[in-house]
N, C-alpha and C positions, 0 to 999 in steps of 0.2 A: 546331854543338853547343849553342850560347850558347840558340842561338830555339827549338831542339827542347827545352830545360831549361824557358826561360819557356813555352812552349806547355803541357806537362807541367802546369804549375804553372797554369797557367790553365783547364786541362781537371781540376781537382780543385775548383775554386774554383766552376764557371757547371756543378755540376750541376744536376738537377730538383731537387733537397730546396732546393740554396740557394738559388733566385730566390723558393721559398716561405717564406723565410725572413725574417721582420718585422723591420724597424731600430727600433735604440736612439736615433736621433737625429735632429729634423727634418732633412728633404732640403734642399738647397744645388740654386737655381734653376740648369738645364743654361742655358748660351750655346745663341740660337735661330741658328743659322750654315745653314741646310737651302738658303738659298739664296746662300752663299758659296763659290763654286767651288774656291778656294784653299786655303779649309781642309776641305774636300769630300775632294779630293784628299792632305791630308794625315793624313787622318783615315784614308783607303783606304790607305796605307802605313804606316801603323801596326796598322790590322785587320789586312792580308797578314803581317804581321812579327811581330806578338804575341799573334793571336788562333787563325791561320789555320795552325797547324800541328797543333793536334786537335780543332778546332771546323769544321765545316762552315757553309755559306751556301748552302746547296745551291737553296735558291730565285733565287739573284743568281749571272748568268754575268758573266764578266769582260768581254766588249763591253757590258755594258748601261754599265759606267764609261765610255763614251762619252759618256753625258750627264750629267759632272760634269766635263769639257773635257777629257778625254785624249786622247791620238790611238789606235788603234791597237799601232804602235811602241812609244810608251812605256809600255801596258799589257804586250805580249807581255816587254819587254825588264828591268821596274823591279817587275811585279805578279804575274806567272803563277808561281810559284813551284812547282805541286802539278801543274801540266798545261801540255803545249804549244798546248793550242789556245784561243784568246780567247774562243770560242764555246762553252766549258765551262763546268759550274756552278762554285761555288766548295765545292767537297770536298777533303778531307783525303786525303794520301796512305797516310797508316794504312787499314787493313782494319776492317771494325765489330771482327770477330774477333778481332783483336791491339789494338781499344781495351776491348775487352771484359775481356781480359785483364788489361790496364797496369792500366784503371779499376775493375772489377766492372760496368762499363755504358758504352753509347755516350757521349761528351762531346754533351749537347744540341746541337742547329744554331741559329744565335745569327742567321739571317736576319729573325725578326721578334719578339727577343726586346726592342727597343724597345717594342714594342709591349704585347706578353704581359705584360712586369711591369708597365704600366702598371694590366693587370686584378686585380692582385693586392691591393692597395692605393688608397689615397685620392691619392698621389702620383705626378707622370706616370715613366714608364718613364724618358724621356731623364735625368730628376732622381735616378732612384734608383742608374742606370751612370753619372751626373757623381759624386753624393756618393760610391758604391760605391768609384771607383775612384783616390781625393783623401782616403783617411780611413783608412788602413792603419798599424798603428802594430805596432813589436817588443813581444811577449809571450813573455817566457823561460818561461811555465805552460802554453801552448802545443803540442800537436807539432812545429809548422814553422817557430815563434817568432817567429809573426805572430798579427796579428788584425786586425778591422775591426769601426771605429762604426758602419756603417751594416747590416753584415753579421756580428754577434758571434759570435765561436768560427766563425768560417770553414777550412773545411781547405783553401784555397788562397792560396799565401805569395803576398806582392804581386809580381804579374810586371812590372810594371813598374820594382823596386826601382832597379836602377840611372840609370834618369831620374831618379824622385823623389829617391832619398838616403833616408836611417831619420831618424822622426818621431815626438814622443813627447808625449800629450793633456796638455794644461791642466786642472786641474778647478777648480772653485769648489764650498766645501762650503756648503749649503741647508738652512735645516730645512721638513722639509714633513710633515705629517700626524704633527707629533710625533719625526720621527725625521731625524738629521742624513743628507744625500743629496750625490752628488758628482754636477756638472753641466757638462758640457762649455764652457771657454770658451775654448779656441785651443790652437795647436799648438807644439810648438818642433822645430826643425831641430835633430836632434840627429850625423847623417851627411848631406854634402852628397849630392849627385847629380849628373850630367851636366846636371842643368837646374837653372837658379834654381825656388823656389816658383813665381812669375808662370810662367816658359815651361811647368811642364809642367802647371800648372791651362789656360793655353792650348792645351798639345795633345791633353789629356784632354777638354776641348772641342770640339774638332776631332771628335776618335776617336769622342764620342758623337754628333756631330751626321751623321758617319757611318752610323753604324749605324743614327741614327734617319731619315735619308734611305734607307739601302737597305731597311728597313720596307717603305717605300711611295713607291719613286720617281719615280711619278705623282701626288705629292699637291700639290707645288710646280704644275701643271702643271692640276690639277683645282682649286684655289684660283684659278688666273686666269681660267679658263674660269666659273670660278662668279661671280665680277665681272661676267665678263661677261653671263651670262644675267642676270644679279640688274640691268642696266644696261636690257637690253632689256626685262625685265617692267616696266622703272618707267616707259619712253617708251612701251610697247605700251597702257599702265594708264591712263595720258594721252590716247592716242590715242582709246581705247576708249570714255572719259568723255567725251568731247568728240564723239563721233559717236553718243553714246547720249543726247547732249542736243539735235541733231542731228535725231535721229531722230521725239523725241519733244516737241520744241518745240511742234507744231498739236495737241498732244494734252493736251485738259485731262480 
């Protein structure tokens, strides 16, 4: 009940209107982990557990976690949650029809939305789901007596809340253009959480590096291969000058 509640609250949060939705406050650089296996895999136990019960991945089957060191076994037994078979995509056990209902519309498929919010803005996608989901603070003005800096007037309460604990902005008053302005300068721990600050900016970490490997999780894969051709064109370039000097040494 616990995960269908955060799910809930997460599929109010990553509609279409609110990835269009511009932040208040520069982005906080995501941890680059795409080639961390450990927290790869930590990141995929947290998408299953607080993304994955009305959000789809419908482009990412559960064997494709193969190639961030799973076995098998431990995908079928720790990951499958919504279906018995590893060779499924990653879909919601909800009906569109019954999210239609809950929501007034499908919860988006969050398979390349690394990606997608990167098109929206100046800031890359991984930086806008690192800051998005590190910046949620109690607003009793509110619906859901939440909010977020990066995402203002968000109608999805932080599903994460019991990691994080409730957190409450620093400001510093400014004058600018004449007129006195408040400006974000830290946080205070106002309700602990099951994690310190540190662990769960670590696993928020994780989570997006996640998401931003199932994006495109041939990219790790197509960077080394592009080393390599980018290796060969520079001995091939060598070769080439050297046998076109070769060639045309008798020729004046």
């Amino acid at each position: 009940m616990k995960k269908m509640i955060l799910g809930l609250a997460l599929a109010f949060g990553l509609s279409g209107t609110a990835w269009a939705a511009g932040a208040s406050i520069p982005m906080d650089k995501a941890p680059q982990r795409t080639n961390d296996m450990s927290a790869l895999q930590n990141g995929a136990k947290l998408f299953v557990n607080y993304c994955l019960n009305c959000h789809s991945a419908s482009f990412m089957r559960f064997n494709r976690l193969r190639d961030i060191g799973l076995t098998d076994k431990q995908i079928a037994e720790n990951l499958t949650f919504t279906t018995d078979k590893i060779g499924d995509t990653m879909k919601v056990a909800m009906s569109p029809t019954d999210a239609k209902a809950y929501f007034g519309k499908n919860p988006p498929d969050l398979t390349l939305v690394a990606r997608s919010r990167a098109a929206i803005g100046s800031h890359s996608g991984p930086d806008y789901l690192y800051t998005f989901l590190r910046t949620y603070y109690r607003d009793a003005t509110t619906p859901t007596g939440w909010n977020n800096k990066a995402f203002p007037l968000t109608a999805m309460p932080n599903p994460l809340w019991e990691l994080q604990g409730e957190q409450r902005p620093l400001y510093n008053k400014v004058e600018s253009h004449g007129h006195e302005v408040e400006v974000l300068r830290g946080w205070e721990q106002v309700k602990p959480g099951t994690m310190t600050p540190a662990q769960y900016d670590q696993n928020v970490g994780d989570l997006v590096a996640f998401m931003q490997w199932m994006s495109e999780p041939a990219q790790n894969s197509r960077v080394r291969l592009g080393v390599w051709v980018m290796l060969f064109l520079a001995a091939f370039t060598l070769v080439a000058w050297r046998l076109n000097a070769a060639f045309w040494k008798d020729i004046k």
